[in-house]
N, C-alpha and C positions, 0 to 999 in steps of 0.2 A: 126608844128609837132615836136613832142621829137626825140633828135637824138638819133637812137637806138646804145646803149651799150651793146654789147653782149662780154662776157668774158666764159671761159672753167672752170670749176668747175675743181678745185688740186686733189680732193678727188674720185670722183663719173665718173668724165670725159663728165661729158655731160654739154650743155651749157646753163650760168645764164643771162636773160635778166634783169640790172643792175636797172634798170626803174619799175618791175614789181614786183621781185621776192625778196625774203630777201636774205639775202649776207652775207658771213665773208671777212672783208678786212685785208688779213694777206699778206701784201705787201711784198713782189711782186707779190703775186696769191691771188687767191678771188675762195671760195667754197660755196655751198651751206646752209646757216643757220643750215639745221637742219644734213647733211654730217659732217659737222664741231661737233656739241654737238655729236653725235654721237663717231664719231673717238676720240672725249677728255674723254667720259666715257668708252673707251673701250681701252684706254691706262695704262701700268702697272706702277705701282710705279717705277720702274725706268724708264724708259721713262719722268714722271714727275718730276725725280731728276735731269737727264740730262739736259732738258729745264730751269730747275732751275738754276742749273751750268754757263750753259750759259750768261742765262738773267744776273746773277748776277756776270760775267766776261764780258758782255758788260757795264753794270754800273761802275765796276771799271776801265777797261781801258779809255771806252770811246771811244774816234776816231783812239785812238793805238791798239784796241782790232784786234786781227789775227783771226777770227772765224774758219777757215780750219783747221790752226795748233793748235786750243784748243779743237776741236772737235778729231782731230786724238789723239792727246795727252789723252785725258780723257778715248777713248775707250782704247786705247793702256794699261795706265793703270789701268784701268776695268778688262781687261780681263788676263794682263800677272802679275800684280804687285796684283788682287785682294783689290783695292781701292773703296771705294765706291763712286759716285759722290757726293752725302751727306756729306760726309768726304772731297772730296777735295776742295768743299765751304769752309767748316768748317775751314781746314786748310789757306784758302785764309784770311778767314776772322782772322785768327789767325797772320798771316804774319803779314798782313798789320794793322790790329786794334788795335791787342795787340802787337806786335814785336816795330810795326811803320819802317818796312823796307821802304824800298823807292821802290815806284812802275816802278822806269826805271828801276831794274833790273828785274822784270818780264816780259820785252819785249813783254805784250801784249798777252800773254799766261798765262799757269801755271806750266811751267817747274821747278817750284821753289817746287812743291807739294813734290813730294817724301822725297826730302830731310828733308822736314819741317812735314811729316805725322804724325809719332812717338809722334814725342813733341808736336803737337798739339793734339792727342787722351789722351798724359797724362793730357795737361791743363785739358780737358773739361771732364776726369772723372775726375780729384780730385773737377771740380766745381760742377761736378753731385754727386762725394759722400759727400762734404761739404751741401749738400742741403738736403741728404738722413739723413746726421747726425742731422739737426739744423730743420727739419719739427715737428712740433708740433705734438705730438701722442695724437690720439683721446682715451680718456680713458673713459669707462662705470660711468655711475653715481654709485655710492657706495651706495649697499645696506646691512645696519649690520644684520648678521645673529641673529635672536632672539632661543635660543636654555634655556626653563623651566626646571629647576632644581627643582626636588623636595626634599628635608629633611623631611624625615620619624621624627616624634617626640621621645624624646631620652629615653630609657626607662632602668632602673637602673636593671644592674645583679642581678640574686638572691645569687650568689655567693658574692657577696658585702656586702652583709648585715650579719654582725656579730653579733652573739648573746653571750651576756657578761655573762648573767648568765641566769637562770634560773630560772622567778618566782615559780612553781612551786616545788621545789624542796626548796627553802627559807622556801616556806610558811610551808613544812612536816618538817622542822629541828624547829620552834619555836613549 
């Protein structure tokens, strides 16, 4: 006989029998398959910038990564400094990829953000308006305007025509 696995669904709070049911295994908790698609289509763009933030500040640390003090730190400046989580990847990824700081001084957080925000929002618009400049503009095919001119045929003044003399008047003098 299978040994029965029964775990508490994170989400919903009722219990998943491991053996029968579908599952999400988001270690250290496990919820229900469709609990889980639910709660991920019903999460705001922020929400999904934050978990971004994250995942992509466990990638750089690694196993120095402080998850508590990067989690306070991000709200903190969220909410007091008006920082986007977007922006403080951004600038991570600007420290580190394009500066080439060295990652012991980030002790496994991103206390380094604030100071680096600035200068990394000017890198990444001048790289977004160097792109806006150098995009190739789509331009209409060219079609010549055909515009018929017409030239009325030219027709000599009456006033043009000078009369030298006068046959008539010859012919009564002979």
């Amino acid at each position: 006989m299978a040994k029965l696995k029964l775990v508490k669904c994170r989400i919903c709070g009722k219990m998943i029998d491991r053996n029968v049911e579908k599952y999400v295994d988001h270690s250290p908790w496990f919820a229900h398959e469709e609990c889980y698609n639910k709660r991920e289509q019903e999460k705001s763009q922020e929400e999904k910038d934050l978990e971004a933030l994250m995942q992509y500040c466990k990638e750089l640390y690694g196993k120095d990564f402080d998850y508590a003090r990067t989690l306070r730190l991000a709200k903190s400046y969220h909410e007091k400094m008006e920082l986007t989580y977007t922006g403080m990847q951004k600038t991570l990824e600007y420290a580190y990829k394009v500066k080439h700081l060295s990652l012991e001084k980030g002790k496994g957080s991103i206390g380094i953000v604030p100071s680096l925000y600035g200068e990394a929002l000017r890198y990444y618009f001048s790289i977004w308006e160097a792109n806006q400049n150098t995009q190739p503009k789509i331009l209409e095919p060219y079609e010549p305007k055909t515009v018929e001119i017409v030239i009325p045929i030219p027709q000599r003044p009456k006033a043009a025509i000078k009369k030298f003399f006068k046959m008539l008047e010859e012919d009564e003098d002979e």
